[in-house]
N, C-alpha and C positions, 0 to 999 in steps of 0.2 A: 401555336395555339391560338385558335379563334373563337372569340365569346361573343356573343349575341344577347343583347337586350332587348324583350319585345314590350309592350302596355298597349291596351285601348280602354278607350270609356266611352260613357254610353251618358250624355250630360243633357238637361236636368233632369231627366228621369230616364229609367232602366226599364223596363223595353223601351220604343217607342221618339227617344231622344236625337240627339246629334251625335253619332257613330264617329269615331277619329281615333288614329291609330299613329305609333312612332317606335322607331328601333334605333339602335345605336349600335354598331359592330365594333369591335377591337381583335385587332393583329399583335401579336406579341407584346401587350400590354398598351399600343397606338389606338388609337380611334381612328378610324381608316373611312368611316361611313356613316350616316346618317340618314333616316329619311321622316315624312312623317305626311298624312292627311287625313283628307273625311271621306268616307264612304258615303253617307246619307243622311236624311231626317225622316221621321215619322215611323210609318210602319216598317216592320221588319227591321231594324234596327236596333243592335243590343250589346254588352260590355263584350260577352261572347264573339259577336261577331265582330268586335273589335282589334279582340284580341287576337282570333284567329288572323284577320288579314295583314296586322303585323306583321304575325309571324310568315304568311305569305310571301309580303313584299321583301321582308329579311332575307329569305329564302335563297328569292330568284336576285337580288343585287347578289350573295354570292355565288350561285350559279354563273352571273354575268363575269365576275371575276375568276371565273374558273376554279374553283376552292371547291370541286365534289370529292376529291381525296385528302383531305384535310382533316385534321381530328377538329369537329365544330362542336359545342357548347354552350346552348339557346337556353337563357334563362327567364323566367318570368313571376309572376309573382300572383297569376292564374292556379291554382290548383286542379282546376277543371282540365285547364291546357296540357299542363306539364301530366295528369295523372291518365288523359285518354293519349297524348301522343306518346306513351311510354305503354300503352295498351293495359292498363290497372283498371280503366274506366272502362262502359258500353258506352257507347253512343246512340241516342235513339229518337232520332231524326232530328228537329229545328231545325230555324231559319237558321243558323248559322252551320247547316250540315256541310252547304255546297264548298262553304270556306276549308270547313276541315276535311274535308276528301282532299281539297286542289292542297291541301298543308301535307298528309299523308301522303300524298303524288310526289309530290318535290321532295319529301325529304326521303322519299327512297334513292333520290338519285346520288345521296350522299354516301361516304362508305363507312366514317364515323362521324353520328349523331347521337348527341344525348342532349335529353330534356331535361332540364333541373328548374325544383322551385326556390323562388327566396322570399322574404317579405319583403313590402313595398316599400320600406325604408331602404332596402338595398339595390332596387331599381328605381331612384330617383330619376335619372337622364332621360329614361325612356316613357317616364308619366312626363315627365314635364315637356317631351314633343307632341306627347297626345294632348297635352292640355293647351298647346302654343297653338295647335291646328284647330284647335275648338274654340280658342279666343278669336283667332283670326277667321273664322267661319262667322262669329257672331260680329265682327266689324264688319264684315262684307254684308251683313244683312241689316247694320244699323241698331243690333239690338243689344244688349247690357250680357256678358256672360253670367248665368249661374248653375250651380252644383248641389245637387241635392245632397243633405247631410244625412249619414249612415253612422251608428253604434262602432266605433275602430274595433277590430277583430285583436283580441286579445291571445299571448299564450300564455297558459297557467299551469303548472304542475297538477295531476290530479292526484292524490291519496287512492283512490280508490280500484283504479287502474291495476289488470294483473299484469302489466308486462315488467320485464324483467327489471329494468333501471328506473321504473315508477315515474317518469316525466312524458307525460304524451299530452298531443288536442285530437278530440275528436270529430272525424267530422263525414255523414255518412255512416258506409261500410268501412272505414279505412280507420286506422289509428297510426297521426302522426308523433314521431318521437321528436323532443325540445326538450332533450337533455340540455341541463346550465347551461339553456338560454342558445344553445344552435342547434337547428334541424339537424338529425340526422335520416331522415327516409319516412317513407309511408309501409304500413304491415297493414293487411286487412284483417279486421277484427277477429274473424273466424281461427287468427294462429296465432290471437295472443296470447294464448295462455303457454305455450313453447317456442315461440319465433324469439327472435332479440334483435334491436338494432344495429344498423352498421357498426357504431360505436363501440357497443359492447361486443359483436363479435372481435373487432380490431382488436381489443385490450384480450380477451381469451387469447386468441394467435399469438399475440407477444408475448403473455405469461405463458404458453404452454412452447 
């Protein structure tokens, strides 16, 4: 089993910032690989395309290792990533288009891939190669790192919610489920008023 952590950011500000990206690979529970840099500053520059070229670089170190027949498991903590590279999402055009074509290219070459989201408390390793490359970009330029501060992305049960186990975020077209406090999947809004979570199909199949 091979797991994949991907992160990028887009620092001090989103678009337009210091572009830097980092992954961490595990083999049967080993860290076997690591990588991390900067793409760019200024224009064209965005967390987007940060994240995409993680997952790029992740890609092809294991293509280099020969790992295309492998069951692989790229996780990230992008929603954007995880919900177009699983095809949930359009994609409609951006600067960070040409990244996610070459990320689409390469993981066809795979024969099992799957995208999973987490939060970013659970890919710690691979924010903090994106942020090691962002530090050390800004000593090479002599300047002081900073990060612009964002609202923490919160999950809250809603009340109000018709889907079946009543714990979802919404966000978009999509309603994700955060049943006691673990993801279980994204449902687009359109089926929730009959779809259920992974979760709750699981416990149906056991009870029946």
């Amino acid at each position: 089993m091979i797991v994949v952590y991907i992160d990028g950011l887009c620092e001090p500000v989103n678009p337009g910032g210091v572009a830097c990206w980092g992954f961490c690979i595990y083999k049967d529970g080993e860290k076997v690989f690591s990588g991390k840099g900067v793409i760019g500053e200024g224009f064209g520059m965005s967390n987007n395309l940060a994240e995409y070229t993680a997952l790029v670089e992740a890609l092809k170190e294991l293509i280099n290792c020969g790992w295309q027949n492998k069951e692989i498991t790229v996780k990230s903590d992008s929603q954007l990533l995880v919900n177009q590279m699983n095809g949930w999402w359009g994609v409609h055009g951006g600067l960070y288009y040409p990244a996610y074509a070459e990320a689409v290219k390469l993981a066809q070459k795979f024969s099992k891939i799957f995208f999973v989201w987490v939060p970013r408390e659970k890919n710690e390793e691979a924010d903090a190669l994106s942020r090691e490359a962002y530090e050390e970009y800004c000593k090479t330029k002599g300047i002081k790192p900073k990060y612009h501060t964002g609202k923490p992305r919160r999950f809250m049960p809603k009340k109000e919610t018709c889907m079946t186990c009543k714990w979802v975020r919404f966000s978009g077209p999509h309603i994700g489920c955060w049943k006691n406090g673990v993801y279980h999947g994204w449902l687009p809004k359109r089926f929730a008023l009959y779809n259920k979570c992974r979760d709750y199909q699981r416990k149906e199949a056991s009870e029946g």
